[in-house]
C-alpha positions in Angstrom: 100.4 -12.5 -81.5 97.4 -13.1 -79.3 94.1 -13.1 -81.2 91.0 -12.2 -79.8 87.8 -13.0 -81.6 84.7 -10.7 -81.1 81.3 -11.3 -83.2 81.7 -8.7 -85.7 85.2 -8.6 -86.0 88.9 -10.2 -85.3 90.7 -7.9 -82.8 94.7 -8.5 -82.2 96.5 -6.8 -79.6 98.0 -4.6 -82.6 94.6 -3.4 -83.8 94.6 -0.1 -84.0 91.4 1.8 -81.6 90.0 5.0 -83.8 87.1 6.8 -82.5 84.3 7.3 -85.1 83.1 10.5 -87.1 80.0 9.8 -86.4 80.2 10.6 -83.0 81.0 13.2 -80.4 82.3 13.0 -76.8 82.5 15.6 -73.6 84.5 15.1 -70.3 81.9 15.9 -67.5 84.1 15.5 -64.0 86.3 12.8 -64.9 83.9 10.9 -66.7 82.9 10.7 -70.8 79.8 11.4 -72.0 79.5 9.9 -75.7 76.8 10.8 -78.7 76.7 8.8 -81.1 75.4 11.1 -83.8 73.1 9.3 -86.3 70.8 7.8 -83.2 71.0 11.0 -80.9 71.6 8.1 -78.3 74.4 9.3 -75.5 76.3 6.8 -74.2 78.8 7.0 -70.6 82.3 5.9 -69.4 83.4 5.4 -66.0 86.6 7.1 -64.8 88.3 3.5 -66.2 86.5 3.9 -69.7 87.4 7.4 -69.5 91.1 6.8 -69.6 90.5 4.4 -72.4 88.5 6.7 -74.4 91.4 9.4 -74.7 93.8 6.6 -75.0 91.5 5.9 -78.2 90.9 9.3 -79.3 95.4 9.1 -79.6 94.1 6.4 -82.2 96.2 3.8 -80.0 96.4 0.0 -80.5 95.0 -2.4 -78.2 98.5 -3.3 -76.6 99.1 0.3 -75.8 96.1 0.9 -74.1 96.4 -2.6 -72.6 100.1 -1.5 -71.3 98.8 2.0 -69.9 96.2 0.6 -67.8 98.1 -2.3 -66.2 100.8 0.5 -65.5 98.1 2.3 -63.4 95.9 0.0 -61.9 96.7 -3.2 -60.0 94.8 -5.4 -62.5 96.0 -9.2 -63.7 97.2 -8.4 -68.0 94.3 -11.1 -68.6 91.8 -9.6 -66.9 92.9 -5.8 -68.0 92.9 -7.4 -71.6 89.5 -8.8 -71.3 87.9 -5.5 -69.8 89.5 -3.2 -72.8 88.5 -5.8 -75.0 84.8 -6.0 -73.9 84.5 -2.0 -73.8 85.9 -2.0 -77.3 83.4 -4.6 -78.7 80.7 -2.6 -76.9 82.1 0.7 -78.9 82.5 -0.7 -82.1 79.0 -2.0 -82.2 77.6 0.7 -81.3 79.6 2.6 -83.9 81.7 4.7 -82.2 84.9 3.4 -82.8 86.6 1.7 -85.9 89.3 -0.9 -85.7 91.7 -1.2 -88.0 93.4 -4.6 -88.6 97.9 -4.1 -89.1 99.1 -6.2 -91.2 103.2 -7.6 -90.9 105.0 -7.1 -94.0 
């Protein structure tokens, strides 16, 4: 299992993407428009973060996201991973998502 290591948190391609409660989103003409609601601070996704977002708000691990973008853009899997995992990071530390860790029984 590939292992990615951010600052705040270890993320594994089976970590499960959840947005936040403490947050709010809009589609605005293909694009996402994100509030995160303790700040008041809004926050904005590409057409790219966009498809990510409501693959997140389906509360989908990293691989499936991962697997859904490489199956609609012509993007290297190391690169795609990398991009998801960087807008992740991004989310989480700015409290809009929450990962969740799977463990194998």
């Amino acid at each position: 299992m590939e292992t990615f290591r951010g600052d705040t948190q270890q993320i594994t391609l089976s970590s499960l993407i959840s947005p936040s409660k403490s947050q709010a989103s809009s589609d605005l003409m293909g694009e996402t428009v994100i509030l995160e609601l303790e700040s008041g601070v809004y926050y904005g996704l590409n057409e790219t973060g966009t498809l990510i977002w409501n693959l997140i708000n389906q509360s989908k691990t990293l691989e499936e996201i991962s697997d859904r973008i490489l199956s609609e853009y012509d993007i290297e899997p190391e690169q795609c991973n990398n991009y998801i995992l960087k807008l992740v990071r991004d989310l989480a530390d700015k409290g809009l998502v929450t990962i969740e860790n799977k463990t194998v029984d």
